[in-house]
PyMOL Python script that loads the backbone (N, CA, C, O; Angstrom):
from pymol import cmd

cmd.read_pdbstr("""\
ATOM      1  N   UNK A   1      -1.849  -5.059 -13.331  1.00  0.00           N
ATOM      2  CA  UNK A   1      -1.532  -6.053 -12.305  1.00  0.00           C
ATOM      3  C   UNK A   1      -2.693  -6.160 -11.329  1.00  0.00           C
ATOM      4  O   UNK A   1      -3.476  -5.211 -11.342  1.00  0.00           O
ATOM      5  N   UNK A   2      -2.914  -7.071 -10.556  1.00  0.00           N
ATOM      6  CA  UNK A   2      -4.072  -7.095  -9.903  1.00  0.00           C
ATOM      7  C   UNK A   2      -3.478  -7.177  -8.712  1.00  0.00           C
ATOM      8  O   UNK A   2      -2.300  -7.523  -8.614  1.00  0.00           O
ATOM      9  N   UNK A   3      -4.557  -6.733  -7.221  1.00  0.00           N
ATOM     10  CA  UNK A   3      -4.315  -6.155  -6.163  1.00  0.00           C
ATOM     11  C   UNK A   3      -3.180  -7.649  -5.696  1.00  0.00           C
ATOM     12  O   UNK A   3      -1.969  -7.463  -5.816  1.00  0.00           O
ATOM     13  N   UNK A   4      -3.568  -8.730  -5.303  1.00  0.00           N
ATOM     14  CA  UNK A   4      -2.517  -9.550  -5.075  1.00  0.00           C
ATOM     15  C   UNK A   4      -1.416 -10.026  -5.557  1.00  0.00           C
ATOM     16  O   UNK A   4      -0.879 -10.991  -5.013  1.00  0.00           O
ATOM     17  N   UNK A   5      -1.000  -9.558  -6.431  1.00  0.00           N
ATOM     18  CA  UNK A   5       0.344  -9.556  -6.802  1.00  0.00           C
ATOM     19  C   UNK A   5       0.941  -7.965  -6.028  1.00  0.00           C
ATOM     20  O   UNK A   5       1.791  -7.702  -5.177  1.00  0.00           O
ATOM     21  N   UNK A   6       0.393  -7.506  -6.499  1.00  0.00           N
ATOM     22  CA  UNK A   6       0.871  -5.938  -5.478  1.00  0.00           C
ATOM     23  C   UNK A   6       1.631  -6.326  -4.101  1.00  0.00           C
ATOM     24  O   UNK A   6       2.773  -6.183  -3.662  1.00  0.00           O
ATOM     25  N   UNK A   7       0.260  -6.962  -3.585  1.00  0.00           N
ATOM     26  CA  UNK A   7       0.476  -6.904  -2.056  1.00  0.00           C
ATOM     27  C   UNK A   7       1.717  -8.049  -1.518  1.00  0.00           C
ATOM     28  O   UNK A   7       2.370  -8.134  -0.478  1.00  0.00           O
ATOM     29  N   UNK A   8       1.660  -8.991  -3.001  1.00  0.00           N
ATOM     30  CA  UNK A   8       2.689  -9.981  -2.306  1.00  0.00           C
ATOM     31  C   UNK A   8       4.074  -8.999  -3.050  1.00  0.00           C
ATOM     32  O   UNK A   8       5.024  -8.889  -2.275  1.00  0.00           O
ATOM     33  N   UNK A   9       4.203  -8.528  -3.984  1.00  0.00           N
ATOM     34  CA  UNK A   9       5.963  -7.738  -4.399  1.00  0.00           C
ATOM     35  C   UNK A   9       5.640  -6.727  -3.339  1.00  0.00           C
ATOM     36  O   UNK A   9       6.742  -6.214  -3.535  1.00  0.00           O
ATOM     37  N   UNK A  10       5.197  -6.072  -2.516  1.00  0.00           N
ATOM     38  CA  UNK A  10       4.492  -4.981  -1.295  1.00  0.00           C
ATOM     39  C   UNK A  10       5.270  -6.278  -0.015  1.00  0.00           C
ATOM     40  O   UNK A  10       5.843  -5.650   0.875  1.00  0.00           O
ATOM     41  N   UNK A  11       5.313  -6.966   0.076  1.00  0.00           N
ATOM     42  CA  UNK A  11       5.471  -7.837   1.085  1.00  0.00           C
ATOM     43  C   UNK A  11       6.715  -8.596   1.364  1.00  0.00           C
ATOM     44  O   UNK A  11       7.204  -8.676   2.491  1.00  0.00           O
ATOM     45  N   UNK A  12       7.441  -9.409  -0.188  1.00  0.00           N
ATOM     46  CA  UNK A  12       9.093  -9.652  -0.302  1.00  0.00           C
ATOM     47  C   UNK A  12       9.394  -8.046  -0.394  1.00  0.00           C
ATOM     48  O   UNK A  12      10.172  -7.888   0.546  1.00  0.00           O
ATOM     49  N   UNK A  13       9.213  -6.796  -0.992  1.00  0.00           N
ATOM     50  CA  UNK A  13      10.200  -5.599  -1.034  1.00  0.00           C
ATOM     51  C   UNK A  13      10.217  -5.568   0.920  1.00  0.00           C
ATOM     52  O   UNK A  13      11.343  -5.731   1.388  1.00  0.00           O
ATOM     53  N   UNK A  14       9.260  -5.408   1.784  1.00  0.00           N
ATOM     54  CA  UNK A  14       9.510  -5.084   3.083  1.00  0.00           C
ATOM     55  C   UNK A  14      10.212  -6.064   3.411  1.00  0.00           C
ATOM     56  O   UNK A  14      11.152  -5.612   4.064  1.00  0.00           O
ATOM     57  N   UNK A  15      10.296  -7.265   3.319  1.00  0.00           N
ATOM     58  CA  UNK A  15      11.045  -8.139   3.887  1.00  0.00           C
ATOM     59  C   UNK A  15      12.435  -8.123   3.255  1.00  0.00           C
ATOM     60  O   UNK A  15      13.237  -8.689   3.998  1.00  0.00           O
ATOM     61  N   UNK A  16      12.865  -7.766   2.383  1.00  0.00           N
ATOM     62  CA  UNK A  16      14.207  -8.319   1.836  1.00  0.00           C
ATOM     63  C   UNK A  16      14.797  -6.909   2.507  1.00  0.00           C
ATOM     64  O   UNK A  16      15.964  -6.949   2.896  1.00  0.00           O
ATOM     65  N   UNK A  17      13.911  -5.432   2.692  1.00  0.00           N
ATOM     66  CA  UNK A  17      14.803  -4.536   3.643  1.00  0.00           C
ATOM     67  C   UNK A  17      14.546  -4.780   4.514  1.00  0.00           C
ATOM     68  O   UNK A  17      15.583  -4.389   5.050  1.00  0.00           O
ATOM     69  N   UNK A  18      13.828  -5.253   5.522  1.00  0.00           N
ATOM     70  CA  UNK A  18      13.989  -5.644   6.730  1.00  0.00           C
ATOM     71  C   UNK A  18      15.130  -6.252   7.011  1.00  0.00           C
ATOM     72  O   UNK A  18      15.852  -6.001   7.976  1.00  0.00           O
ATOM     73  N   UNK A  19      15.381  -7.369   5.855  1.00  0.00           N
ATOM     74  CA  UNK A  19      16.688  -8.364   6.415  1.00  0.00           C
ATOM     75  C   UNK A  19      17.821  -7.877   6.242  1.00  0.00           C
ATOM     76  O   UNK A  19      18.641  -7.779   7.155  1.00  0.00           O
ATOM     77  N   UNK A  20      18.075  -7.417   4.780  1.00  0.00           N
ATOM     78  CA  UNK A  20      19.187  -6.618   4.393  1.00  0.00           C
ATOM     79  C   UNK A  20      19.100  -5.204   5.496  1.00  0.00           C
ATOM     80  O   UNK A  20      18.148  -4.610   6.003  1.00  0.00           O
ATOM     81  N   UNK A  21      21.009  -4.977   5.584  1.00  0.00           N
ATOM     82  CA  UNK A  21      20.832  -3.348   6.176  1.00  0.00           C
ATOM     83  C   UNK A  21      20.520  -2.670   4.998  1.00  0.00           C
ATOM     84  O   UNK A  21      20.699  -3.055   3.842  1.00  0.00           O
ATOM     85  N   UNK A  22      20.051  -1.654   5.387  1.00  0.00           N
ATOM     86  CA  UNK A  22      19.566  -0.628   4.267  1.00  0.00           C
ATOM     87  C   UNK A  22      20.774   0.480   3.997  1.00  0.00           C
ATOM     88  O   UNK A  22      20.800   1.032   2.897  1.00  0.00           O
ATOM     89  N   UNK A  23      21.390   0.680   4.613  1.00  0.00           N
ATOM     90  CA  UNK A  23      22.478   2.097   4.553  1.00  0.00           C
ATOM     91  C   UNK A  23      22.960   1.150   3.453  1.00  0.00           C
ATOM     92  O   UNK A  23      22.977   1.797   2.406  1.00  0.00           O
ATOM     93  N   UNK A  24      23.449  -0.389   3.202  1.00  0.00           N
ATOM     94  CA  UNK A  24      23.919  -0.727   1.904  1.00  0.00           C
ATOM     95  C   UNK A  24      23.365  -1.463   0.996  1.00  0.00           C
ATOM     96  O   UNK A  24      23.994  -1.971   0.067  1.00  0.00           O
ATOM     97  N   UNK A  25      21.788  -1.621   1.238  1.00  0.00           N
ATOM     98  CA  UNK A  25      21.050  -1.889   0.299  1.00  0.00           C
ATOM     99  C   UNK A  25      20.330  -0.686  -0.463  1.00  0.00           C
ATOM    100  O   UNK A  25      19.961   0.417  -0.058  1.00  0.00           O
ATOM    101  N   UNK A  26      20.258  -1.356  -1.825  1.00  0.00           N
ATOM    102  CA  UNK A  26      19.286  -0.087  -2.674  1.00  0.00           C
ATOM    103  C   UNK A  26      18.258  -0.451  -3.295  1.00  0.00           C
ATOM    104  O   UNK A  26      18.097  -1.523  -3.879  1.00  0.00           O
ATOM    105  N   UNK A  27      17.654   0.265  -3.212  1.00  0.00           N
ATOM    106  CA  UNK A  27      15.941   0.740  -3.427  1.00  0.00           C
ATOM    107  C   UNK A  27      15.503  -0.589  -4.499  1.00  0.00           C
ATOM    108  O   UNK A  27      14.586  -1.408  -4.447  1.00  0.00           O
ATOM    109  N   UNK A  28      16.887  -0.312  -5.702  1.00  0.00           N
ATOM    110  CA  UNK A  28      15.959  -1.226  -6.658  1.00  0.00           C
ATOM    111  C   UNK A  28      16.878  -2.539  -6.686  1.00  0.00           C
ATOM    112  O   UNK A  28      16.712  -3.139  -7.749  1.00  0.00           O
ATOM    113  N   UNK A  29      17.666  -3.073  -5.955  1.00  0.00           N
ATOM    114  CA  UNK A  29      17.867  -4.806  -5.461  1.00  0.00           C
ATOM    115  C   UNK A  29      16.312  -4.676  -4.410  1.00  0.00           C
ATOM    116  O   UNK A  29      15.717  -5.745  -4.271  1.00  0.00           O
ATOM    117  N   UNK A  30      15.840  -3.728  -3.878  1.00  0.00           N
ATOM    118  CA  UNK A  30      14.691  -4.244  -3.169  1.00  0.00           C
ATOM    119  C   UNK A  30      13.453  -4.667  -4.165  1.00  0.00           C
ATOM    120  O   UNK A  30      12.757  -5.682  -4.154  1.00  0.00           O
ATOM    121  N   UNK A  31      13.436  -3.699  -4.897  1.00  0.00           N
ATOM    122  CA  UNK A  31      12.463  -3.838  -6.167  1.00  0.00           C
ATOM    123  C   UNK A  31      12.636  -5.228  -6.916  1.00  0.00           C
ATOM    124  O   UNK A  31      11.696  -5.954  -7.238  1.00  0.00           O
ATOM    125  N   UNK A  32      14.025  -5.496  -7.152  1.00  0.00           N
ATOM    126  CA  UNK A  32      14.078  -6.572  -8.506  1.00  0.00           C
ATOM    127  C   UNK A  32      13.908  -7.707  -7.796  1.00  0.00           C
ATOM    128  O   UNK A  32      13.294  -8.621  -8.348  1.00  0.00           O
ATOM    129  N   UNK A  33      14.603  -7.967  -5.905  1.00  0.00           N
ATOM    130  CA  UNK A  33      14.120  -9.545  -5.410  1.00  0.00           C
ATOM    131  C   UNK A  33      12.279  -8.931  -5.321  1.00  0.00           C
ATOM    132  O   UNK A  33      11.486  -9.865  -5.443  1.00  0.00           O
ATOM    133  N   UNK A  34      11.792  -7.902  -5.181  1.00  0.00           N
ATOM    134  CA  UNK A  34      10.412  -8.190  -4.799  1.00  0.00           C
ATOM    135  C   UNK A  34       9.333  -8.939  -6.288  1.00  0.00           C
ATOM    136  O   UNK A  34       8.279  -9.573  -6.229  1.00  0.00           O
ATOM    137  N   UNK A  35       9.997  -8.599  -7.253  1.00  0.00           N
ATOM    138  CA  UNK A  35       9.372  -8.965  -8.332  1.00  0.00           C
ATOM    139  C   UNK A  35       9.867 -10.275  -9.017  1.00  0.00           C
ATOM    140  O   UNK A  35       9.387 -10.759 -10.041  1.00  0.00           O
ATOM    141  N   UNK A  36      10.639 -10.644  -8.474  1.00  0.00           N
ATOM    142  CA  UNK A  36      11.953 -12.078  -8.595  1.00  0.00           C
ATOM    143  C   UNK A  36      11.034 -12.695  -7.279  1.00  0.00           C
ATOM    144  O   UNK A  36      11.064 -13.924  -7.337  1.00  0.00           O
ATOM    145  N   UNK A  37      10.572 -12.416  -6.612  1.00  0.00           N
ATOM    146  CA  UNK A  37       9.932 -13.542  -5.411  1.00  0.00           C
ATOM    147  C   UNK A  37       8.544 -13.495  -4.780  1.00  0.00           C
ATOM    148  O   UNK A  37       8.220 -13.963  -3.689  1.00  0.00           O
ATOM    149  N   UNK A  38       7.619 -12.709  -5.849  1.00  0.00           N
ATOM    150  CA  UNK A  38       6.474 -12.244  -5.037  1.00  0.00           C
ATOM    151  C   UNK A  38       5.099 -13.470  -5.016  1.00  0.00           C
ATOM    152  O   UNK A  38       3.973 -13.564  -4.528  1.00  0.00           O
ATOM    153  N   UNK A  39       5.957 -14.212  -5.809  1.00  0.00           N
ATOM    154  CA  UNK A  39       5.046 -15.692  -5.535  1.00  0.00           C
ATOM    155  C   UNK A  39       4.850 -16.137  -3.971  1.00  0.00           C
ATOM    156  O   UNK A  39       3.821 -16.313  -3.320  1.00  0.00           O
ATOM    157  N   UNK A  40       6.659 -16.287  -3.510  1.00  0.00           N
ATOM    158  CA  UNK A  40       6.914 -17.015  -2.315  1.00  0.00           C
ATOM    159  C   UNK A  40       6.321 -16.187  -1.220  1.00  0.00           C
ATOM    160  O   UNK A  40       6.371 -16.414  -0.011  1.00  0.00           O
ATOM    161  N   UNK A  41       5.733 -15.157  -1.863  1.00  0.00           N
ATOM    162  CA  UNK A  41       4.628 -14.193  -0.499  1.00  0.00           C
ATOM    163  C   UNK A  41       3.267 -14.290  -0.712  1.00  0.00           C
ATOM    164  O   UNK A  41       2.503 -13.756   0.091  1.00  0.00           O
ATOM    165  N   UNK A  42       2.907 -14.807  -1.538  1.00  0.00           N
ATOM    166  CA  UNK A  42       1.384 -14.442  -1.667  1.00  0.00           C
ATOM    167  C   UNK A  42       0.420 -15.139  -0.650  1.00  0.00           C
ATOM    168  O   UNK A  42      -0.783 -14.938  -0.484  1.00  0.00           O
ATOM    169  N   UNK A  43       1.238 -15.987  -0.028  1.00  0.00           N
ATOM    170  CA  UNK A  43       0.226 -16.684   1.188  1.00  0.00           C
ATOM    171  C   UNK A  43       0.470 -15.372   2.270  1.00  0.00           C
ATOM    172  O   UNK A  43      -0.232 -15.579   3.260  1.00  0.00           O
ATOM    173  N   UNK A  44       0.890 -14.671   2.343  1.00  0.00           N
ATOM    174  CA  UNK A  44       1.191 -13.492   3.192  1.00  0.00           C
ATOM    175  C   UNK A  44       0.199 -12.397   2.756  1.00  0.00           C
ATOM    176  O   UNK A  44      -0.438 -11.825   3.640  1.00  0.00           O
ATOM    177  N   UNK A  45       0.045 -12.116   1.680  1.00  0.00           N
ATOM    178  CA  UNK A  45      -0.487 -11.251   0.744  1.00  0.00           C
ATOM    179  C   UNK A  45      -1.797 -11.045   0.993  1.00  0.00           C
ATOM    180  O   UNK A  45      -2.408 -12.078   1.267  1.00  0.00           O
ATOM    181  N   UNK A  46      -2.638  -9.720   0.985  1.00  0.00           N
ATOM    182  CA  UNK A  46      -4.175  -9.559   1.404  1.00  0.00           C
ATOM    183  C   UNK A  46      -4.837  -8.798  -0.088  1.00  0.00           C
ATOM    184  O   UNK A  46      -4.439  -7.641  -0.228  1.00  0.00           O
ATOM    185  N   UNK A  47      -5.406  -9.103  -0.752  1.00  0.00           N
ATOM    186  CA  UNK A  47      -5.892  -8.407  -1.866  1.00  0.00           C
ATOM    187  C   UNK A  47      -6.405  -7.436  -1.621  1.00  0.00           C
ATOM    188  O   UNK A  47      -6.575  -6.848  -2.689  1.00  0.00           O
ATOM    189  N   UNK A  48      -7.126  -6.348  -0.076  1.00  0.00           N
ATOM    190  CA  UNK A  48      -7.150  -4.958  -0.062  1.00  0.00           C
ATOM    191  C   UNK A  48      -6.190  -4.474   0.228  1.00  0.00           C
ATOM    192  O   UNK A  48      -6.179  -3.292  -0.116  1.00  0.00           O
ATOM    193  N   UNK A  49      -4.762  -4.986   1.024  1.00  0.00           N
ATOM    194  CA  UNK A  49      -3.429  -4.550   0.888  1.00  0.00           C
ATOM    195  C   UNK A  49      -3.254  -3.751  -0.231  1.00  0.00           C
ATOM    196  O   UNK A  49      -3.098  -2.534  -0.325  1.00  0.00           O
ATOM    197  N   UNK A  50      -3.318  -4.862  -1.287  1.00  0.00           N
ATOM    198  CA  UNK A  50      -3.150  -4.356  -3.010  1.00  0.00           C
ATOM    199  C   UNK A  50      -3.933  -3.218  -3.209  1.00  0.00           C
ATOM    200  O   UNK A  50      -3.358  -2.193  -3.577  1.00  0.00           O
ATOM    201  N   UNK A  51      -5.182  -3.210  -3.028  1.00  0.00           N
ATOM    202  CA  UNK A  51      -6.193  -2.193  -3.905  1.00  0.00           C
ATOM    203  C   UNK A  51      -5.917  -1.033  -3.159  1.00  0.00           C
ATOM    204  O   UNK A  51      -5.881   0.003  -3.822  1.00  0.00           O
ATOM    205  N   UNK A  52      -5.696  -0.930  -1.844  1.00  0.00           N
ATOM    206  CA  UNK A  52      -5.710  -0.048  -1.034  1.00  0.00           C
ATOM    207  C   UNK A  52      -3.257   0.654  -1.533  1.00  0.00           C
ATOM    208  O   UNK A  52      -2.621   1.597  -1.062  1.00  0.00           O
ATOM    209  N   UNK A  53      -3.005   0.013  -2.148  1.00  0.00           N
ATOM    210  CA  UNK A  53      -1.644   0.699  -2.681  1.00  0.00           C
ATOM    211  C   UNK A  53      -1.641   0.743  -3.922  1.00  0.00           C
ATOM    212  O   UNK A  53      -0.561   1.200  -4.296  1.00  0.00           O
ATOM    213  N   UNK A  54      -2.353   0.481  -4.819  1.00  0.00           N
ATOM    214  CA  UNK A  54      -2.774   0.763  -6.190  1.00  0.00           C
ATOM    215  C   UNK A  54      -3.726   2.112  -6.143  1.00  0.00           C
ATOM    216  O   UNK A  54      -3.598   3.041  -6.942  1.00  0.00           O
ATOM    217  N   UNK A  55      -4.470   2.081  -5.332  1.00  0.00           N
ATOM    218  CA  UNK A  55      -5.158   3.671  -4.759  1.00  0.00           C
ATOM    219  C   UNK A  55      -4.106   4.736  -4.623  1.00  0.00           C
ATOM    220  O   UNK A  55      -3.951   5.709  -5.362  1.00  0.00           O
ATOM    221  N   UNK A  56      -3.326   4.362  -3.437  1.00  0.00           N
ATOM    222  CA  UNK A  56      -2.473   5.271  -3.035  1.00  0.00           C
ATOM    223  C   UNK A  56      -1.275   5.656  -3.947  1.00  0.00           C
ATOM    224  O   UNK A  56      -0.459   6.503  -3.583  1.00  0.00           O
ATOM    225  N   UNK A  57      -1.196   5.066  -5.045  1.00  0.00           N
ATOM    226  CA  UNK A  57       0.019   5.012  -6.320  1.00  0.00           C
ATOM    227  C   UNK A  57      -0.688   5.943  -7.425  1.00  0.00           C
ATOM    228  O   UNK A  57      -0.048   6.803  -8.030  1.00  0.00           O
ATOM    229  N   UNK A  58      -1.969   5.722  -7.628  1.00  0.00           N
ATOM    230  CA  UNK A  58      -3.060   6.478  -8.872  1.00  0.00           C
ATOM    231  C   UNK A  58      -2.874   8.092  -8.210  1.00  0.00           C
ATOM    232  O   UNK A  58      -3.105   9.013  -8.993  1.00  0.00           O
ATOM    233  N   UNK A  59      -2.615   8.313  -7.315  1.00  0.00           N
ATOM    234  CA  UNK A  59      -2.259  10.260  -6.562  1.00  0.00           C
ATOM    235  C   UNK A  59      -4.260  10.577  -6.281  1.00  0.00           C
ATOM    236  O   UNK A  59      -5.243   9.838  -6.245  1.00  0.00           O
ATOM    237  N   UNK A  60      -4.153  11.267  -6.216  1.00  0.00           N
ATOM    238  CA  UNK A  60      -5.581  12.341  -6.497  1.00  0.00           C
ATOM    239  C   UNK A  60      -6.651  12.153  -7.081  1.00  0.00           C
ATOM    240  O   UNK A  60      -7.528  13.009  -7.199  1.00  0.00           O
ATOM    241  N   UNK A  61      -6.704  10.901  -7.556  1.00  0.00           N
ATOM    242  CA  UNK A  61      -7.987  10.759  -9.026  1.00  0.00           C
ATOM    243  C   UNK A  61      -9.086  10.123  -7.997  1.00  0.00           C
ATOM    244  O   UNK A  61     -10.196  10.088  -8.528  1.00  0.00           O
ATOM    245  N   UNK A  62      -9.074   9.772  -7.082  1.00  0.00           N
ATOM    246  CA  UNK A  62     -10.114   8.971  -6.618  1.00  0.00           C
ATOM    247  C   UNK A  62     -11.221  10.009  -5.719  1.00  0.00           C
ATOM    248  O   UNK A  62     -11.038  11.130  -5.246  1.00  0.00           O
ATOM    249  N   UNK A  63     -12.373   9.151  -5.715  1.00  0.00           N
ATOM    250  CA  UNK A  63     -13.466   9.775  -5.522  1.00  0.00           C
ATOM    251  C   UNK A  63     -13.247  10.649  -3.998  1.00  0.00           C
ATOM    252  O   UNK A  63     -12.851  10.138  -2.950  1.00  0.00           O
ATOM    253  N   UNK A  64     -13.672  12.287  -4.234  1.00  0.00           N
ATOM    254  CA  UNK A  64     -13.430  12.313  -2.804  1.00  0.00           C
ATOM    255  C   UNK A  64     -14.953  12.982  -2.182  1.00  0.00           C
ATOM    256  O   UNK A  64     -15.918  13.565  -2.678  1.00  0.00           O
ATOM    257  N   UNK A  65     -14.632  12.626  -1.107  1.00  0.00           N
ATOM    258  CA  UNK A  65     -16.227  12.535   0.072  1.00  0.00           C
ATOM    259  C   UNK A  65     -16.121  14.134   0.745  1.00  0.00           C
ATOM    260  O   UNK A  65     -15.109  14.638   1.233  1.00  0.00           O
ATOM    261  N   UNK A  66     -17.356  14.703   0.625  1.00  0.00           N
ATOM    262  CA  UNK A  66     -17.862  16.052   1.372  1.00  0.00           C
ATOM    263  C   UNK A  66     -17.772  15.560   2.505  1.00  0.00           C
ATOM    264  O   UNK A  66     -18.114  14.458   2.934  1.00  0.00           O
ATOM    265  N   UNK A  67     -16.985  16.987   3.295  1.00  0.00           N
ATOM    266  CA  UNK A  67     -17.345  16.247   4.916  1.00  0.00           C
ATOM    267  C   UNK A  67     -18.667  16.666   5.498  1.00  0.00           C
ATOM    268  O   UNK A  67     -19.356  17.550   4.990  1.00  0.00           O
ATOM    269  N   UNK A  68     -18.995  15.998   6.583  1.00  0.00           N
ATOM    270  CA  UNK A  68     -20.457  16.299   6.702  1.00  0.00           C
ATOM    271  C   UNK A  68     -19.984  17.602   7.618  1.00  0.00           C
ATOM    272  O   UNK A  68     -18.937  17.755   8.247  1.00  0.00           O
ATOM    273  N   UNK A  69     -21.344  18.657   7.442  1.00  0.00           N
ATOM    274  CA  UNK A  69     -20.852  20.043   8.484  1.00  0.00           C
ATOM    275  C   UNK A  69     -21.684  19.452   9.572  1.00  0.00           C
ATOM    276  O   UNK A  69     -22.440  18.480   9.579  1.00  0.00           O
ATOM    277  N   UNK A  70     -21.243  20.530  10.724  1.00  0.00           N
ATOM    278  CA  UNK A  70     -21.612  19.919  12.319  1.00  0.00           C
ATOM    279  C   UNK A  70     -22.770  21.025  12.294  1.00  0.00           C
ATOM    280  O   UNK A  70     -22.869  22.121  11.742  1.00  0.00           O
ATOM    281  N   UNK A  71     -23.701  20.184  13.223  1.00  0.00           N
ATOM    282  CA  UNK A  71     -24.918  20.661  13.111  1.00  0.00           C
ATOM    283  C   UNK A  71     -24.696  21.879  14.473  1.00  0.00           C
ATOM    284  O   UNK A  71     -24.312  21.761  15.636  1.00  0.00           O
ATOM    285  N   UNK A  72     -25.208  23.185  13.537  1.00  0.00           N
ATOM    286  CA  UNK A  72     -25.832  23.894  14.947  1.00  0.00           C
ATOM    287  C   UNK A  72     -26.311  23.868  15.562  1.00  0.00           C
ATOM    288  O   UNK A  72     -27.389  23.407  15.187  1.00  0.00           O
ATOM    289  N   UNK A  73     -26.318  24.145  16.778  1.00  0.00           N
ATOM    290  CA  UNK A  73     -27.056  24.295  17.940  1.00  0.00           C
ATOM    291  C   UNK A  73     -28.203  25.255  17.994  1.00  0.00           C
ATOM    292  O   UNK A  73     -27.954  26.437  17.760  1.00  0.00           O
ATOM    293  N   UNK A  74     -29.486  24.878  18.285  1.00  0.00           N
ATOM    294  CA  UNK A  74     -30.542  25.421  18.103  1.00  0.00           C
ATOM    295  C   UNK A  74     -30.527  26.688  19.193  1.00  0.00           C
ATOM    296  O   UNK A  74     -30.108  26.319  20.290  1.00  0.00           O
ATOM    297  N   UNK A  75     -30.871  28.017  19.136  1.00  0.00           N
ATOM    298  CA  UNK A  75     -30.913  28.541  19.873  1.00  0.00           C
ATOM    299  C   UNK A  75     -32.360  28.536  20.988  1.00  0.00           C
ATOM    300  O   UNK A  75     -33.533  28.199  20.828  1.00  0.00           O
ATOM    301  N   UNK A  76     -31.579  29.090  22.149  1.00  0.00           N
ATOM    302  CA  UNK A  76     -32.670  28.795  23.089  1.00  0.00           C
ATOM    303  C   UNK A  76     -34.000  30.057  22.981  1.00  0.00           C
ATOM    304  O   UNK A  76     -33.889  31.186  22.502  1.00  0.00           O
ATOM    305  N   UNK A  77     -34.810  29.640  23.383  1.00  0.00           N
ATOM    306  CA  UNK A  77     -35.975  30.662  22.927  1.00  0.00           C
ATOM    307  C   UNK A  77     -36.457  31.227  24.549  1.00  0.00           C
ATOM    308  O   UNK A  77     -37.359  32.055  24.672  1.00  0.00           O
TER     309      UNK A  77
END
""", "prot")
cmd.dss("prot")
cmd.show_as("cartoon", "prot")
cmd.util.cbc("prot")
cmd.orient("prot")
């Protein structure tokens, strides 16, 4: 799937629980209208939304960055 479709079923799932109460809505009526309506969001929709929750869905595999160490302090002479 590519990042904008993500971000728009990412966008009807928040909205259909937003509207619906949740204590009697479930997880996957949120899932099935988000994939039943993720057209009617895509003007809402940001394509790093997507890439940036397709990242966060893949777990652990992505590249990770050394932190830089803090520089010592030179001693005084």
């Amino acid at each position: 799937m590519d990042a904008l479709t993500i971000s728009a079923q990412f966008a009807a799932y928040t909205w259909y629980m937003e509207m619906k109460d949740e204590a009697t809505t479930a997880k996957e009526e949120g899932v099935r209208f988000a994939r039943e309506h993720a057209t009617a969001f895509t003007s809402c929709a940001h394509e790093g939304l997507g890439r940036l929750l397709i990242r966060l869905a893949a777990g652990g595999r992505g590249v990770r960055r050394r932190r830089k160490l803090a520089a010592e302090p030179l001693s005084q002479l």
